[in-house]
N, C-alpha and C positions, 0 to 999 in steps of 0.2 A: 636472492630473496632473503637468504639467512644476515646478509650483509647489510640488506635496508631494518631488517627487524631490531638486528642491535643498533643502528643509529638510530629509527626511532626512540630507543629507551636511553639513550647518551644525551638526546636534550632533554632539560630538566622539566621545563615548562610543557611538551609535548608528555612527557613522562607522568607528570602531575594530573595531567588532564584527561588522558586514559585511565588512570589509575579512578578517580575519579569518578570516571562514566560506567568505570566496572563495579564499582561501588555501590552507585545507585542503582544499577541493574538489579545488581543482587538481592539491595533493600527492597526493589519490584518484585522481583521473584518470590521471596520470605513473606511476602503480603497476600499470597496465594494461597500460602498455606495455615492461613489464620482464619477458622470458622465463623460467623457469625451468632452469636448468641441464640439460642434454641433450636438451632441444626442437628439432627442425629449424628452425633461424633463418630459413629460408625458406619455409615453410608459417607460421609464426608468425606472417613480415612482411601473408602474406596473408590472415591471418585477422583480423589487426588492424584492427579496426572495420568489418570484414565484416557484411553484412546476412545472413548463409547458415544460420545456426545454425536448425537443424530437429530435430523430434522432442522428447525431455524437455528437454534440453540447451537448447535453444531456447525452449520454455515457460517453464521455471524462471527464465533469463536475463532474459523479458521483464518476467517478475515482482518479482524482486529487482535486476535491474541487471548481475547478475555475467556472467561471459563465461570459462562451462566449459567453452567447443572452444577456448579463446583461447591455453592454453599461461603465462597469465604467473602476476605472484606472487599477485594478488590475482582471479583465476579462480573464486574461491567467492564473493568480494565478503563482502558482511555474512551471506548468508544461513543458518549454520548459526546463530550469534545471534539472528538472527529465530525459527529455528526453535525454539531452547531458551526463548527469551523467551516465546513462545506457549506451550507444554508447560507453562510455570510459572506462566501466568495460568491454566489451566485449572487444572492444580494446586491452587493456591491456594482454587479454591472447593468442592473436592472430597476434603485432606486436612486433616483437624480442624489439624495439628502446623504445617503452611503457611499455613491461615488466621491463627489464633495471634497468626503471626510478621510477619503482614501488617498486621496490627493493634497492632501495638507500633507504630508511625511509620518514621519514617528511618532508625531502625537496623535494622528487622525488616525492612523493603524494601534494607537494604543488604546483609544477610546472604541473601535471596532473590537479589540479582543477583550473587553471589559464588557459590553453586549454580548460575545460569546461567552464568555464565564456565565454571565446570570442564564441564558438558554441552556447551557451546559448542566446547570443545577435542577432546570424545570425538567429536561431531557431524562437526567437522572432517576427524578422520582415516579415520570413514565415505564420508563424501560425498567426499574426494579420492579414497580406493581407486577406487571408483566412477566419480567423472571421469575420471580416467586410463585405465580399463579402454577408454574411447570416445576416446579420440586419437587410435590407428591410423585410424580410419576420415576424420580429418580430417590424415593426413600429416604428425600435430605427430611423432610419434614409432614405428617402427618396433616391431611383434612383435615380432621377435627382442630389441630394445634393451630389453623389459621388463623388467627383471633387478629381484631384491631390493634391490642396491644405488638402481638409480635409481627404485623406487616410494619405499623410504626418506628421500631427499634429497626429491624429489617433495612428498609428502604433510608434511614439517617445512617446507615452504617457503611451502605453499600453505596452512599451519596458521600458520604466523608470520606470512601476508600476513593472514587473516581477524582476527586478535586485532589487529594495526597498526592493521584500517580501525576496529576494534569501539574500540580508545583513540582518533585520531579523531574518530570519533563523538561522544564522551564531550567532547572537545576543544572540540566544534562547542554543544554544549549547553550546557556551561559558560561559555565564551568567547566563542563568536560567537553568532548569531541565531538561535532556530527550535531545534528539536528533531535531533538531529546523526545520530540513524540513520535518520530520515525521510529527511534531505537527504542525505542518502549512498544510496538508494534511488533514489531522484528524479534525482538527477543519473546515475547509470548509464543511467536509462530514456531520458532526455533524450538521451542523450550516441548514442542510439542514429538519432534523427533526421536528419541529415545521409548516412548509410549509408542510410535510407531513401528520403531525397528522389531519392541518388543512381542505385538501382535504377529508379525511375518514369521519371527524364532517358537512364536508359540504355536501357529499354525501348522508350519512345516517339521519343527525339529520339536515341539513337545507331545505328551502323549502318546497311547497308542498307536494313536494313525500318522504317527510320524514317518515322513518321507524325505529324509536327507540329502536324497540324488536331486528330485525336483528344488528344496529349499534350498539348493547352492546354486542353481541354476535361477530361479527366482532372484537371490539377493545379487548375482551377476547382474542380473540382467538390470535389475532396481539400478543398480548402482552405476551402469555403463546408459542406462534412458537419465538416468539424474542429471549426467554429466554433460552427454550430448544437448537435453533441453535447457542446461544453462547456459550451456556455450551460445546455442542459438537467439538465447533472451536477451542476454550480452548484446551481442551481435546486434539484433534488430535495435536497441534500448538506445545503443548509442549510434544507430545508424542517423544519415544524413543528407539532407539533398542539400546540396551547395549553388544557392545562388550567383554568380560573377556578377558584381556593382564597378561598374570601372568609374574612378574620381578624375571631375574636369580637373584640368591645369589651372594654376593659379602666377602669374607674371606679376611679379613687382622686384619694381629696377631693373638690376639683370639678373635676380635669383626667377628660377622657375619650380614652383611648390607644385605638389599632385601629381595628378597624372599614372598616378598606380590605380595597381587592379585589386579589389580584395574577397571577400566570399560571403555572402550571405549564409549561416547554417540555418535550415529546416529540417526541425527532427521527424522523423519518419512517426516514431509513436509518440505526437506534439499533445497528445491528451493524457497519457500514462495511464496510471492506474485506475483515475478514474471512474471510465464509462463501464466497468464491472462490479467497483462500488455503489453506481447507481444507481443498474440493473440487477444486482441480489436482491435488496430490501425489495424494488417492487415488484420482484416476482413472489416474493414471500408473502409480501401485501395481499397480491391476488390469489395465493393460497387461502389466507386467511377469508380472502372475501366470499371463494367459493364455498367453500365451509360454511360460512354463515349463512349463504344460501343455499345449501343442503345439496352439493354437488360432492360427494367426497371425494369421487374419481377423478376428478381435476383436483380438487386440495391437495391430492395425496403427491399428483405429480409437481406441482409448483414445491410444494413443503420438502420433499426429499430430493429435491434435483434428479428429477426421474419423465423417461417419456418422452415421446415426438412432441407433444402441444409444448413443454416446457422448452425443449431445445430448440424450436423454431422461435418460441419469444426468445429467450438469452440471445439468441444470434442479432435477432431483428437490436432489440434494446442495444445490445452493444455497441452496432453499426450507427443508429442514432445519438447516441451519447456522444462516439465518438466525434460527430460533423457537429453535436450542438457546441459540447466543449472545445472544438477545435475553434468555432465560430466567434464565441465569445472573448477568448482569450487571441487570437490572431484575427486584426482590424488591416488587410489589404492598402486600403484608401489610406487609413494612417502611415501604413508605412511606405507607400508609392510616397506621401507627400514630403516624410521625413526625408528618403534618398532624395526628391527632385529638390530641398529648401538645402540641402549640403549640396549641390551643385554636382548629383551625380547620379548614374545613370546603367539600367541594363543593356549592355551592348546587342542590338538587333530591338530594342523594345522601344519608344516613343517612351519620355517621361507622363505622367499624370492617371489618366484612366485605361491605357492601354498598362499602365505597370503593373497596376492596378488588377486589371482583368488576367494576367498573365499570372501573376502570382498566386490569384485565387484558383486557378486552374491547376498550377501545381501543386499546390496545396489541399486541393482536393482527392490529387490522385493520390499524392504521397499518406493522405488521412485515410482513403481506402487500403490502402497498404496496411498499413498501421492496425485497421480494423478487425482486416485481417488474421492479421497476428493476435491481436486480443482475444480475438474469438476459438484461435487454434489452441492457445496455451488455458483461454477459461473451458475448455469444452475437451478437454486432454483428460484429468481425469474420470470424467462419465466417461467415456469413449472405452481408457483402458479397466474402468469396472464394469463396465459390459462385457467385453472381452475373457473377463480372468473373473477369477474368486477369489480377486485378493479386497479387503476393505477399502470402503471408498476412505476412511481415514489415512491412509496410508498411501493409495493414488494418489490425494490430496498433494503431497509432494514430488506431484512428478508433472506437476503444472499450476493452474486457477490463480487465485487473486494472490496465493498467499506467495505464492514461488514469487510473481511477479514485484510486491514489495519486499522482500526479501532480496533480490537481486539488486532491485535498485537502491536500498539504503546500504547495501553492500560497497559499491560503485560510489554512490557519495560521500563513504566513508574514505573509502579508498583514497577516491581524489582530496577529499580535504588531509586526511596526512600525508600524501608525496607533496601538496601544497606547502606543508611545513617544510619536509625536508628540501624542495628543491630554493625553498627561501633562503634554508641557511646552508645554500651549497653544499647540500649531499644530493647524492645518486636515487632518482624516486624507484618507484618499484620496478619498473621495465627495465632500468637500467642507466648505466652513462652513455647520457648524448641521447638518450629515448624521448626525456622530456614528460611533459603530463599525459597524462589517459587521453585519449580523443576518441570522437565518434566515429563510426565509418562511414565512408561514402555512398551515399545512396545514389546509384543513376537511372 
């Protein structure tokens, strides 16, 4: 490992382009701690990388990285981006004139992300109204001070921070390493770690009621479930079912071409992250809805991630997300027809509508799988703060959405530098003769 790190830094061009990514990061991060104009400078200071964030506010946060009780300029982070960028994949498979345009190449996907920028903007001054309306209750800014003039300044500030991180981003994918709104993601959830460790140390080891036998046992244990659930995320993340396509022979003259076998991969978890993204906001939604209809005791439990009613929807929503996303993005009949128009075939399966039906079948199970898994690692943290009295801040990473992108821009990251190095003939990180990352086999 110490051997692959220095020759990462020994090419120049690889060297340049981390350097780079870390750059911008950082310029992300420093944009956190810039207030917006009429925020109490002193609730600000205290919210600044604060573990406290509860309720939507807190959800949403852990998920994208942003820090909507936080008062500064970049309080939305990327997420109204995220949000348009989604809308417009679904899009895409469900308006003839978007598909179209998707299907032209790099210009029809240019003129698509030029429609999410302007959604991204409208998204913007949604979602600031809305944050702003919950500051008072975190001391960033008084009732009375809400005035027209300062939601205005407000909402152009916090609309200029989210378009900064979204160029950035863009910054990060061109110039440096890795995918630039993944690692803008990633780094927020990260960034929230330290404010974590630090509530556990205050819990156990500060104060009075300090208990040093239990707080080493705790941070053992934190630290030995951390390790195990990413092993396991790994694991399933890059699991695999392996289709075998065996290719007809091809005879001309007297050379004979084909005739090999090779492997179809299906990924076990083929929706990722996802059907958990899709299922927060609308359980929040119906937070919000019962509330309005004077139900508190269900708001309370959809809004805080709390409760039977709430966990039997997350479960349900997951499981559905996962078959719709799986649906959408993996077309059977297309791909039976692509294997049978290459002249090639599942051994034991009839080309056409039997490939067809076969694939969907394992593709179902394998999505059940899959959904599985989703459900284990988003429903990990309530599970262990029912259990214990430690903060659900702090479970947070010992599963949910956030462990789950984290992991995997990890892994992407991963493999796009052994990519470099195994290009220019060095050793990737597993080692000489290991080769790239690969998924595992699911059977």
């Amino acid at each position: 490992m110490i051997e692959s790190v220095r020759n990462v830094f020994s090419i120049p061009e690889l060297k340049k382009k981390i350097l780079m990514t870390v750059g911008i990061l950082a310029v992300y991060r420093i944009g956190f701690a810039i207030p917006i104009p009429g925020v109490n400078f002193g609730a600000f200071l205290e919210n600044l990388g604060a573990g406290s964030q509860g309720g939507i506010a807190g959800i949403l946060g852990a998920v994208t990285g942003a820090a909507m009780t936080g008062g500064s300029l970049f309080s939305l982070g990327i997420m109204p981006y995220i949000s348009a960028s989604i809308i417009f994949s679904l899009l895409q498979k469900v308006v003839p004139a978007l598909e179209e345009m998707a299907k032209e190449g790099e210009s029809g996907q240019k003129r698509i992300n030029q429609y999410a920028r302007y959604v991204t903007v409208l998204l913007c001054v949604v979602q600031s109204f809305w944050v702003i309306g919950t500051w008072p209750q975190y001391d960033l800014v008084s009732p009375e001070a809400l005035t027209p003039m300062f939601y205005f300044i407000a909402i152009l500030s916090m609309t200029a921070g989210t378009i900064f991180v979204m160029w950035l981003g863009e910054q990060i994918s061109e110039k440096g390493i890795g995918n630039g709104i993944s690692l803008l993601i990633m780094a927020g959830i990260v960034a929230r770690m330290p404010a974590a460790m630090g509530l556990i140390l205050n819990q156990y080891f500060g104060g009075e009621s300090a208990n040093v036998a239990m707080g080493t046992v705790v941070l053992l244990g934190f630290a030995v479930a951390f390790m195990v659930i990413v092993a396991g995320t790994v694991f399933i993340t890059q699991g695999q079912r392996r289709i075998p396509v065996q290719h007809a022979k091809h005879v001309r003259g007297r050379k004979v071409a084909g005739g090999t076998r090779s492997y179809m991969p299906l990924k076990v978890n083929h929706a990722g992250v996802m059907p958990v993204i899709f299922a927060s906001p609308l359980l929040l939604f119906l937070g919000m809805l019962f509330s309005g209809i004077g139900l508190p005791g269900m708001a309370a439990q959809f809004q805080n991630g709390t409760g039977y009613l709430w966990a039997l929807s997350f479960v349900g929503l997951i499981f559905f997300f996962s078959y719709f996303w799986t649906g959408l993005y993996f077309n059977p009949e297309e791909t039976a027809k692509n294997i049978k128009e290459y002249g090639s075939f599942i051994p034991g399966i009839r080309p056409g509508k039997k490939t067809a039906e076969y694939m969907q079948k394992i593709m179902n199970r394998i999505t059940l799988a899959g959904a599985a898994f989703l459900t284990a690692i988003a429903m990990l943290p309530s599970i262990i703060f029912a259990a214990t009295n430690i903060s659900q801040f702090v479970t947070g990473f010992l599963g949910g959405t956030g462990l789950l992108i984290v992991v995997g821009v990890s892994l992407d990251l991963v493999q796009t530098i052994e990519s470099h190095l195994l290009m220019r003939h060095y050793d990737g990180f597993m080692g000489a003769g290991a080769g790239a990352i690969r998924g595992r086999r699911a059977r």
